[in-house]
N, C-alpha and C positions, 0 to 999 in steps of 0.2 A: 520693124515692119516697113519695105518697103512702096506698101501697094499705095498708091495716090489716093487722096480725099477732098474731100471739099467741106465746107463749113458746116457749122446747122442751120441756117437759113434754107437749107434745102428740103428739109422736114417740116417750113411751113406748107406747104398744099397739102403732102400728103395726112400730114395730123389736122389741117384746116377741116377735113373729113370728117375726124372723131373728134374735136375739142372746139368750142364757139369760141373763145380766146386763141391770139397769136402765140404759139406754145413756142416761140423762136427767144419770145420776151424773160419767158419763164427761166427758175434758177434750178439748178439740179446741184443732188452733193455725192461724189460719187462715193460708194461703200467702200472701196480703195485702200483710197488714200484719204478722201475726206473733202477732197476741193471742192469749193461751191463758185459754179461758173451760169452761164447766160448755157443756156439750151442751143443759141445762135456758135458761141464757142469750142462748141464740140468738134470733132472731128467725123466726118461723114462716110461711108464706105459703100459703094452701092452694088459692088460684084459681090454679091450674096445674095439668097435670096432674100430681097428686101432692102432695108436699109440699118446699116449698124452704127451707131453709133457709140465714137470712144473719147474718153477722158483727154484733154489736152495736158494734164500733167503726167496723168503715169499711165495712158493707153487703152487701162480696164474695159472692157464694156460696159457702157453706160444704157444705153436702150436698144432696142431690137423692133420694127415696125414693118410689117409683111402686111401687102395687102395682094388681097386674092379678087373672084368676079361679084363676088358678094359678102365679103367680110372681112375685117381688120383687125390684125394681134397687135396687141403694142406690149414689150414686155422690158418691163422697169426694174428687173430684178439687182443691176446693177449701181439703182440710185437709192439711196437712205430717205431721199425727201426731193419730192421737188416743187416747189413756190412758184404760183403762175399769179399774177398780177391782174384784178378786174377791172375793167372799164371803170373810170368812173368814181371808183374808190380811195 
């Protein structure tokens, strides 16, 4: 794939939306391959509609995050788990 990306740092605002934790902090495992990385790690894709995010080991799609004028999909179909970290705790 040669289309450019950017981090996942870029999916904190728009998930800042849906989640009251920094979801950039959080850990995802991808169904894959299995890697368990920082959410910040990913790899970002934003010519879609939306935002895709893929696996920095082997690619897969890891989450999917469209947002429209009044509502937000986020679809994790590609992570086994993911571990977000509370304030505090």
């Amino acid at each position: 794939m040669s289309e450019p990306f950017e981090d996942g740092n870029v999916l904190a605002g728009p998930a800042g939306e849906i989640f009251a934790v920094d979801i950039t902090a959080a850990t995802t495992r991808c169904v894959a391959c299995g890697r368990v990385d920082a959410v910040a790690s990913l790899r970002v894709y934003r010519h879609a509609p939306g935002l895709v995010a893929r696996c920095a080991g082997c690619d897969a799609v890891v989450l999917k995050l469209v947002r429209g004028p009044d509502a937000a999909w986020l679809d994790l179909t590609g992570t086994s788990s993911l571990r977000v970290p509370l304030p505090g705790a």
